[in-house]
N, C-alpha and C positions, 0 to 999 in steps of 0.2 A: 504494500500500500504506500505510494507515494503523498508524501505530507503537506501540508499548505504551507505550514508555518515550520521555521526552524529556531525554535528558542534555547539558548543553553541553559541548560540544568542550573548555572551559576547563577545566575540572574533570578535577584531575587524584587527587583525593581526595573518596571520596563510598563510602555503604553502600548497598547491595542488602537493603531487609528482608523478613520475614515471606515468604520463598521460599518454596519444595519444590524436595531437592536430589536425586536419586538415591544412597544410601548406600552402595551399590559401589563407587561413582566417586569419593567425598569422604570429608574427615577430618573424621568426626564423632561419632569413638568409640562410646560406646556407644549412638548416636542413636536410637530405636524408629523403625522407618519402618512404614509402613501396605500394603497388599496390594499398592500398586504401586512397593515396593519404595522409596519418596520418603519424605521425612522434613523437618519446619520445619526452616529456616538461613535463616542473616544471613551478608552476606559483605562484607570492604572490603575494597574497590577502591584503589587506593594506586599511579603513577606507572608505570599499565600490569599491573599485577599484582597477585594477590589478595590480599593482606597480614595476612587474616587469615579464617574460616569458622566458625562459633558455633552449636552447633546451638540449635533454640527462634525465634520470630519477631521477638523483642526486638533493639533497637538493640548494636552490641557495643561504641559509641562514644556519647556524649551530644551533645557537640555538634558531627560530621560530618554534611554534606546526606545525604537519607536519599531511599530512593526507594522506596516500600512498593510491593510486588508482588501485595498480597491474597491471598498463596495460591497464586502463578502456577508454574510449572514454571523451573528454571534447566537448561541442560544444557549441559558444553562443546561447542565446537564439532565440526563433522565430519570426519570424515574418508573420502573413498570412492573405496574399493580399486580400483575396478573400473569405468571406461571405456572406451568411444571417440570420444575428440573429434574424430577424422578424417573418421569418418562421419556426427557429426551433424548434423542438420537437410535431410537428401537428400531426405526424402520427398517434398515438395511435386512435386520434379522427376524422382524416382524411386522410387513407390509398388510396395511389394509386393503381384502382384494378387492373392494368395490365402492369402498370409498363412504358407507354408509353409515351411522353412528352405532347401527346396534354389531355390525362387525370390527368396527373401532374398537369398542367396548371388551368386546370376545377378544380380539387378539392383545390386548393387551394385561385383560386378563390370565393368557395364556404365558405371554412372554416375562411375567411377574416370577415365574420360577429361576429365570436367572438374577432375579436382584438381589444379589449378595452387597457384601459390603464394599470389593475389588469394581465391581460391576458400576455401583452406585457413584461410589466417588467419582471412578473417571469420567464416565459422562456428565455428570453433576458439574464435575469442574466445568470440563470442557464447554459447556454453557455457557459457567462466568466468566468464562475467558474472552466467546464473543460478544457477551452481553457487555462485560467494561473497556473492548477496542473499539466496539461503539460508541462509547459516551453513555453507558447507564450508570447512576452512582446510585441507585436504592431499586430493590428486587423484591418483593413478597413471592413466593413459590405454592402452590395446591402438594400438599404429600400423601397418596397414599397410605391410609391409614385402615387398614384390614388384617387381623388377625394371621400369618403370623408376622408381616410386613412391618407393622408396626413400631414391632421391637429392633427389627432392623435398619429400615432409613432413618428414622430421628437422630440415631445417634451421630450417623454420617451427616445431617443437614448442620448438627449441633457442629461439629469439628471443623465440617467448610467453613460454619458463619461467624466462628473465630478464627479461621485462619485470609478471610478475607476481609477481615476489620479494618477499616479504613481506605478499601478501595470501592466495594459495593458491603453496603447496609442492607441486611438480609433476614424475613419476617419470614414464615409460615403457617400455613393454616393447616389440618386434618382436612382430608374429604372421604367419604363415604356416605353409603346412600343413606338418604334420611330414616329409615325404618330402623336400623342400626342401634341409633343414639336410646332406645328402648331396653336395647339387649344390655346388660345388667356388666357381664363379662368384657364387652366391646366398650360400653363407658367405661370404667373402672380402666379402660387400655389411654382412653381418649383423655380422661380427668389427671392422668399421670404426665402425658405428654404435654397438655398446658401447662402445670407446673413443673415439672422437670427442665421442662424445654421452650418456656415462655412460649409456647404455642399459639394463636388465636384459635376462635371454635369454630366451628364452621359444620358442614355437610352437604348434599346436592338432595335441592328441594325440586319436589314437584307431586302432581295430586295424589294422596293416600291417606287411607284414613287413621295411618298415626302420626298425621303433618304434624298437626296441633300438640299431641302430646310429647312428640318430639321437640318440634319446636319450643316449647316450653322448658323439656328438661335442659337444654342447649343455652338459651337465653337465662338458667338460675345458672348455667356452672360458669357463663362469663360473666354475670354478676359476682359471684361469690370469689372469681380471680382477677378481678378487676380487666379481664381479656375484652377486646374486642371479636366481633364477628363477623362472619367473612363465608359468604352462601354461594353456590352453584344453585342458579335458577329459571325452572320453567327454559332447559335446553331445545326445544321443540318449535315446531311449526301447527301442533294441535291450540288451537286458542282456549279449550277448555283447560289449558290448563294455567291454575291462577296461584300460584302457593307463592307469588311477589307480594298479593294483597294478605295472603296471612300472616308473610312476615310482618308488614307493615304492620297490622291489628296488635300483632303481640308484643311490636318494639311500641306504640300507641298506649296500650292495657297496662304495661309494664310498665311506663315510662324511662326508657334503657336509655341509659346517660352514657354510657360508651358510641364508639363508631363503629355504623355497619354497612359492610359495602356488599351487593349485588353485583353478581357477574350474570352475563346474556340477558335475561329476561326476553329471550327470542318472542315468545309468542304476545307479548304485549304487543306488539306492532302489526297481527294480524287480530285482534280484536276490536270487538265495536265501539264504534269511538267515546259513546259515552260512557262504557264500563272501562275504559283508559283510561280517561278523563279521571275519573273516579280514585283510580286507583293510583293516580302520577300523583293527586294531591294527598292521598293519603301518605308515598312515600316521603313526599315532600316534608309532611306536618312530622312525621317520624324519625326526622336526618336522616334517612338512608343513600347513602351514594348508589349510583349506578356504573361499573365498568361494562362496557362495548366491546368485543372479540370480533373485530370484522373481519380479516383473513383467516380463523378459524371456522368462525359461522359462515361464512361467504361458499368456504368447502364442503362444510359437510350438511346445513341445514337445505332443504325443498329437494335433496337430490334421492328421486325414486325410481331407486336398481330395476323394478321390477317393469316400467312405463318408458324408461327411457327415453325419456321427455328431455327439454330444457328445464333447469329450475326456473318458476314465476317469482321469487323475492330473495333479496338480497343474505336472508337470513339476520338483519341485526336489529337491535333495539331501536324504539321510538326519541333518538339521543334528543333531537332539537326539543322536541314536546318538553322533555324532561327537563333539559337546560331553562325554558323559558318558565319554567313554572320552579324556579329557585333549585334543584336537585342538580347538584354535583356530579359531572358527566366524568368520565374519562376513557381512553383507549390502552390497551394491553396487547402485549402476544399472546400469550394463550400457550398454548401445545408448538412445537416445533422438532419436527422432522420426527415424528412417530404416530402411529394409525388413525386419530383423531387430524392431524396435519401436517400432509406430506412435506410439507416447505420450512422455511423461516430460519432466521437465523440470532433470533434474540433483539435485534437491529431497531429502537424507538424512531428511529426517522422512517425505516422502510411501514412502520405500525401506521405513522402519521401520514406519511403519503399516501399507504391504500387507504386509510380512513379517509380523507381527502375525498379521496374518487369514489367510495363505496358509501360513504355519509353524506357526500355533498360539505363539507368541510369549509367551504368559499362560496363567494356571491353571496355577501363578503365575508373574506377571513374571516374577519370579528376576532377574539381571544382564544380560538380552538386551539392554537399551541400548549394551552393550562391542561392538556388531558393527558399531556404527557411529562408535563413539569408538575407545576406547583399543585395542580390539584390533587395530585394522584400521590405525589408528599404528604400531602397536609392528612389523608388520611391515614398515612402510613404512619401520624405520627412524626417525623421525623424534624429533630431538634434544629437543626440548621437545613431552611430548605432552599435549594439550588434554587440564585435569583439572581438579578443584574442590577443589586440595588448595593449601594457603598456599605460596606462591616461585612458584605457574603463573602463566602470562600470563593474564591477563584475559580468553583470547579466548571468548563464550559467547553461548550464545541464548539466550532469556528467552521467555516463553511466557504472556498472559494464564489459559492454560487449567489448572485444578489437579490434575487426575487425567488417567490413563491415556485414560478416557473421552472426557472433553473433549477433550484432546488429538486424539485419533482420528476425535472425530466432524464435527472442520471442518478444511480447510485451512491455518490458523492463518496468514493472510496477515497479520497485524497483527503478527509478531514483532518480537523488537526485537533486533539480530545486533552485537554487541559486541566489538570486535577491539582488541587491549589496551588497554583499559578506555574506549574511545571508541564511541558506540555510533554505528554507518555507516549513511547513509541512503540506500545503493543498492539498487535496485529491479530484478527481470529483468526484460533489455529487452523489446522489442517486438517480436512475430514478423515484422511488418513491415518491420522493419530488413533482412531476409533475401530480401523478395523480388524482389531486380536480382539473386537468385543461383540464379532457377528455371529458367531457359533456360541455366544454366550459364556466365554472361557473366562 
């Protein structure tokens, strides 16, 4: 990967000129920005952190080393909501043959025998590895959490997210189906893992008639551990199915003072409008965020094996409804390169370009870049959140490309990925690294 910028490591004071900043995200008063929402800034960099943001393409210092951007894009780092490091990179050794969610399901189900501990980590790693040459600096992950699984990847998630301390900030949640959270034995596995392993709670909701009692026992144990929660929801394209609005009811009944964020909620966006309506304000009145998987859902939801048809919908949530009506959007990967989706590569820009094209993202921007910055932060949580405002860490990507356009039309592999105020010359590794891990060895 050829880099934009070449900063030495020694440099521990030096300017960023002649940018384009996003002006939702930085302090630049009353800066004019242009249709994609960017606007000229200069920034110093200063012992790790931004020291100072200036709008206009001018030096803010005369004689600090200067490193002219031409008009490049700046953006803080990423943040993304929504993974599974568990499962990725299975494909090679266990492909979905039809690309449909309930043979997703089976084959990964199947491929769970090899996740040893040898197994787990390297893929695991091999994740973070592309996930922070991209520019992500915070990661929440989905794990597997089914008997006897359990017992084995926690402790591996536990050892990566101390041994990547300080490069990516690293959250987990349990998943398993919601019926589960009943079973006496399988709590008792789940209750240990949030506190052992600072866990969040979580499970994959959708219509059954132990939603409610499940949901309820789920929603005391992140009370009683001050955990937040964090649902797989209504994955599907049947509109009947509503378990977004029971979550809603019970964080509502409850009154849940913590953060809960929803992934998918596909089927809200094929329901009728005024049972949407209904239930976006209910999420609303309840905090609940919404994350959006659009190159996951884009794969696998409307696609039916047996009609071999075109899919009729896009498969993702009702994002704008949601945004306009106060609810905290954002965008995630999802699954990458295992039976749920064949692609991806960890990458917060390639997330936000296809959401772009696959949300309608523009006409106009507006702030949609926060779905992959700061908003998807703020529920993570996280103490210092990547911003272009003076006292932030440094941590940011830089981008030869000057507009929305540019940006979108290449894969911008020349970035230059800046982690307090040092710009890293890691690159994702090599698929090949992976493969003594296809026969599950």
């Amino acid at each position: 990967m050829s880099k934009s910028l070449r900063i030495p490591p020694s440099l521990t004071r030096y300017q960023l000129v002649n940018a384009r900043v996003p002006t939702s995200m930085s302090a630049l008063g009353g800066a004019r920005s242009d249709e994609d929402g960017l606007a000229p800034a200069s920034l110093l960099i200063e012992n790790g952190r931004i020291a100072a943001i200036k709008a206009g393409a001018v030096a803010i210092e005369a004689a600090t080393p200067l490193f002219d951007l031409d008009g490049g894009i700046v953006l803080p780092t990423f943040t993304d909501v929504h993974t599974h490091l568990d499962k990725g990179h299975i494909w090679p050794r266990r492909r979905n043959p039809d690309g449909s969610f309930a043979s997703a399901l089976l084959a990964c189900r199947t491929d769970r025998e090899n996740w040893n501990a040898a197994d787990l980590r390297a893929r695991m790693r091999f994740g973070l590895e592309c996930a922070y040459a991209h520019g992500t600096s915070a990661l929440r992950t989905h794990i597997d959490s089914m008997s006897p699984q359990t017992a084995i990847t926690w402790p591996i998630f536990a050892e990566l997210r101390d041994a990547w301390r300080g490069r990516i900030a690293l959250q987990a949640s349990p998943l398993f189906a919601i019926e589960l959270a009943l079973d006496d034995a399988h709590f008792d596995e789940i209750r240990l893992a949030v506190r052992e392993f600072k866990a969040l709670v979580g499970a994959v909701t959708y219509m059954s008639a132990a939603l409610e009692p499940a949901l309820e026992r789920l929603f005391r144990l992140a009370e009683e551990t001050g955990s937040d929660l964090d649902f797989h929801v209504d994955e599907t394209n049947d509109p009947e199915s509503c378990s977004l609005e029971a979550i809603a009811d019970m964080a509502i009944m409850r009154r849940f003072q913590g953060k809960i964020l929803c992934a998918h909620c596909c089927s809200l966006a094929l329901q009728p409008e005024e049972y949407a309506k209904r239930v976006i304000e209910k999420v609303a009145r309840a905090g609940i965020a919404i994350v959006s998987l659009p190159m996951c859902n884009l794969y696998l939801q409307d696609r039916d094996v047996k009609a071999e048809r075109t899919p009729r919908w896009r498969g993702v949530t009702a994002v704008h409804e949601l945004k306009r009506a106060g609810v905290p959007v954002m965008v995630a990967s999802d699954n990458t390169r295992d039976p749920f989706y064949a692609y991806g590569d960890l990458d917060m820009l390639e997330v936000f370009r296809e959401a772009t094209r696959i949300l309608h993202f523009d006409h106009p921007a507006a702030d949609w870049l926060k779905t992959v910055t700061e908003t998807s932060a703020a529920i993570m949580g996280m103490e210092e959140k990547p911003s272009l405002r003076p006292g932030a860490v440094a941590d940011l990507v830089a981008f030869k490309a000057r507009s929305f356009t540019e940006l979108f039309a290449r894969p911008q592999n020349d970035r230059t990925v800046i982690r307090a105020g040092n710009a890293i010359m890691a690159e994702p590794p090599d698929h090949r690294e992976l493969d003594g891990l296809v026969a599950g060895e």
